[in-house]
VOPA-777499 format. One line per field, with one value per residue: residue in three letters; x, y, z of N, C-alpha, C in turn. Coordinates in steps of 0.2 Angstrom, whole numbers, plus 5000, padded with zeros to 4 digits. Each point is the difference from the previous one (the first is absolute). Example, Ala and Ser with C-alpha at 12.3 -4.5 7.8 and 13.67 -1.06 7.14 Angstrom:
2
aa	c(Ala,Ser) $
n_X	c(5066,4998) $
n_Y	c(4972,5005) $
n_Z	c(5039,4996) $
ca_X	c(4996,5004) $
ca_Y	c(5006,5006) $
ca_Z	c(5000,5001) $
c_X	c(5004,4996) $
c_Y	c(5006,5005) $
c_Z	c(5000,5003) $
END
This chain:
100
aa	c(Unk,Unk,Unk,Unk,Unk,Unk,Unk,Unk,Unk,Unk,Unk,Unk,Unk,Unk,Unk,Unk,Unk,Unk,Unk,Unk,Unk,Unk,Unk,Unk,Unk,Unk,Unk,Unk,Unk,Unk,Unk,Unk,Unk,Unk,Unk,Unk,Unk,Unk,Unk,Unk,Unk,Unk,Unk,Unk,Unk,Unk,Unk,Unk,Unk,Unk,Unk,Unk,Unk,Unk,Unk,Unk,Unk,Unk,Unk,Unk,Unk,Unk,Unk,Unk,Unk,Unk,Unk,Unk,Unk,Unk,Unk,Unk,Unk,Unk,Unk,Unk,Unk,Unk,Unk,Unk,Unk,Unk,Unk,Unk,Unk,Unk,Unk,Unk,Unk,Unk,Unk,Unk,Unk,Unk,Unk,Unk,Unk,Unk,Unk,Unk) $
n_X	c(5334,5001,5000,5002,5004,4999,4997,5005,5006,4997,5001,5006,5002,4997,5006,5002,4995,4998,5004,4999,4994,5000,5005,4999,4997,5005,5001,4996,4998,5005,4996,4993,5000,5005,5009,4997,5000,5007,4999,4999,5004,5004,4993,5000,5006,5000,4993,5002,5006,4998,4995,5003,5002,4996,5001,5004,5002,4994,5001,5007,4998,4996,5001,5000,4994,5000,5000,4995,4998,5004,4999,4999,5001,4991,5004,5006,4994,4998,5003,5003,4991,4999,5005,4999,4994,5003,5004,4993,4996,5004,5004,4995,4997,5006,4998,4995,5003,5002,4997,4999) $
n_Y	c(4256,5000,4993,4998,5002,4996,4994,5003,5001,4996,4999,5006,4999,4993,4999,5001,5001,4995,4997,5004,4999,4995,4997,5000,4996,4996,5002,5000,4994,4995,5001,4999,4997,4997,5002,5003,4998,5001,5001,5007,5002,4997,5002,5006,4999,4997,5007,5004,4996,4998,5007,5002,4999,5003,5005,5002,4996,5003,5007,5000,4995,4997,5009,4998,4995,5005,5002,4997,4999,5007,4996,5002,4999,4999,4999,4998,4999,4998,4996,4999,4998,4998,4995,4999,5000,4996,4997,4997,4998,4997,4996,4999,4999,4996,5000,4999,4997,4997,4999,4999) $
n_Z	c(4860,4995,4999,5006,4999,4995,5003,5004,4993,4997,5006,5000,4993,5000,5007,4995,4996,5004,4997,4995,5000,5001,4995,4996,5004,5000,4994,4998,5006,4999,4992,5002,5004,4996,5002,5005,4993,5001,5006,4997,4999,5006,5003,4996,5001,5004,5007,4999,5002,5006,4998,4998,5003,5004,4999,4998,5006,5000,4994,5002,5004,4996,5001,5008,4999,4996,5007,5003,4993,5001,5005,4999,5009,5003,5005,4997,4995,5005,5002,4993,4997,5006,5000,4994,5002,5002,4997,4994,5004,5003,4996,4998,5006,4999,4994,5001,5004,4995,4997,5006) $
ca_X	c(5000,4998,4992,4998,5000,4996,4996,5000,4999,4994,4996,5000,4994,4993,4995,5006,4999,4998,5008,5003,4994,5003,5008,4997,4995,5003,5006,4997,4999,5005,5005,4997,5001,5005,5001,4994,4994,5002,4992,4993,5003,5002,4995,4996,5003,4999,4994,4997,5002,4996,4993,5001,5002,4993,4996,5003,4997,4993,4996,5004,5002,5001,5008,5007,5005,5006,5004,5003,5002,5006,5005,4995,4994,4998,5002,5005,4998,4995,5008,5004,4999,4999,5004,5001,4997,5001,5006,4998,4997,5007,5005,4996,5002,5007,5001,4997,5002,5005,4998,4993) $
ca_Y	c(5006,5008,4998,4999,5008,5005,4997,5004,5006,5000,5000,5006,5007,4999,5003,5007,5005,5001,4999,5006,5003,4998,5005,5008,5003,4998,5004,5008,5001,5003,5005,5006,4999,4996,4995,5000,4993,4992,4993,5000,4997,4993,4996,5002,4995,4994,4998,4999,4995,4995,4998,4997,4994,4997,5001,4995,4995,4998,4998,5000,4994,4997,5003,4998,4994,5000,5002,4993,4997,4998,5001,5004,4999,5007,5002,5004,5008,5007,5002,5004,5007,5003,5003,5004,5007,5004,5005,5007,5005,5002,5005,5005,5005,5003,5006,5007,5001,5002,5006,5004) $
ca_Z	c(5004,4995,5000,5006,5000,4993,5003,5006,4998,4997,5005,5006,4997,5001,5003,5003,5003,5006,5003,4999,5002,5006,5003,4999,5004,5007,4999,5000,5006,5002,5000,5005,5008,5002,5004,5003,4997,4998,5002,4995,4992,5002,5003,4993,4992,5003,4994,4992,4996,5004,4997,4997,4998,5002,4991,4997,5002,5001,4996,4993,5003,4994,4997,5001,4996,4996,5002,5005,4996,4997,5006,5004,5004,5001,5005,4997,4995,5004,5002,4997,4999,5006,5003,4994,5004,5006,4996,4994,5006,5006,4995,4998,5004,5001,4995,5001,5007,4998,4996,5002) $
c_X	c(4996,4992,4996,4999,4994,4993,4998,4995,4992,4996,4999,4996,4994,4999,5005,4995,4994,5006,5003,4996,5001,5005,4998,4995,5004,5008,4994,5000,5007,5004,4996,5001,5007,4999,4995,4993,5004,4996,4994,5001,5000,4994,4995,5004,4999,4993,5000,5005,4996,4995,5004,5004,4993,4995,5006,4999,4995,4998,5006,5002,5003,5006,5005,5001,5002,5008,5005,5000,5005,5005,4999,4997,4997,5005,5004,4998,4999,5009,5003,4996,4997,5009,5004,4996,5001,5008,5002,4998,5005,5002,4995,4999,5006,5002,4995,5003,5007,5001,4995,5002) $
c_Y	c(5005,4998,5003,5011,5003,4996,5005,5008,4999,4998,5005,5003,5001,5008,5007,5008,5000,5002,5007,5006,5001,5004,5008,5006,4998,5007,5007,5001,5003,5007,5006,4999,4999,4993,4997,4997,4994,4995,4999,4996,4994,4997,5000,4993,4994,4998,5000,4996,4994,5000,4999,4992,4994,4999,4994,4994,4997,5001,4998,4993,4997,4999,4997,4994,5001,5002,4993,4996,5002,5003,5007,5001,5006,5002,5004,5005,5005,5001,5004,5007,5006,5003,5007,5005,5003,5002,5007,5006,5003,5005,5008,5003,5002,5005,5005,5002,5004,5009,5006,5004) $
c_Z	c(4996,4999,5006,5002,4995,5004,5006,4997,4998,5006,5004,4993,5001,5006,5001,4999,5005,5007,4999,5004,5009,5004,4999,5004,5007,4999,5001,5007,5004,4999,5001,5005,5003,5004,5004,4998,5000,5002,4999,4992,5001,4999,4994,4996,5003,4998,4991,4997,5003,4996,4989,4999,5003,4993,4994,5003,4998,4992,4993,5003,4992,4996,5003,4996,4995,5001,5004,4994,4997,5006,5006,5004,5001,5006,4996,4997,5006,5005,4996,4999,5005,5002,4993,5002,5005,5000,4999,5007,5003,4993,5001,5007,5003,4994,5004,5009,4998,4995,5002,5007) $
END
């Protein structure tokens, strides 16, 4: 299990600060505009996680077999760390909903 998480963690760094960058510009929006981008946020995280994971697909292909070779499908990396961002996002727009 601890193997299987430090594999996970060494897969979401590769892309956390696209993944930061991301949440960031989707946390700037809401906290100009509010509640009222919620579906703009929606539809910005959607595309730019889609086009990236289109980009890792196509030029990091290589990388996953080390990942499938130690138990790892590419399905599950892009599950746990899509869902880990999209987390990290909710929290963060319910702190700022919350606080603002």
């Amino acid at each position: 299990m601890i193997k299987k998480l430090h594999l996970l963690w060494a897969f979401y760094k590769n892309l956390a600060f696209v993944l930061f960058v991301v949440n960031c510009v989707s946390w700037f929006l809401f906290f100009k505009i509010g509640l009222h981008s919620l579906t703009v946020i929606l539809c910005f995280k959607v595309f730019s996680s889609g086009c990236m994971v289109s980009y890792i697909n196509s030029y990091k292909k290589n990388e996953f077999y080390y990942y499938q070779n130690r138990g790892l499908s590419r399905l599950l990396l892009w599950k746990y760390t899509l869902c880990a961002d999209l987390i990290f996002l909710v929290l963060l727009l319910l702190l700022t909903a919350q606080f603002s």
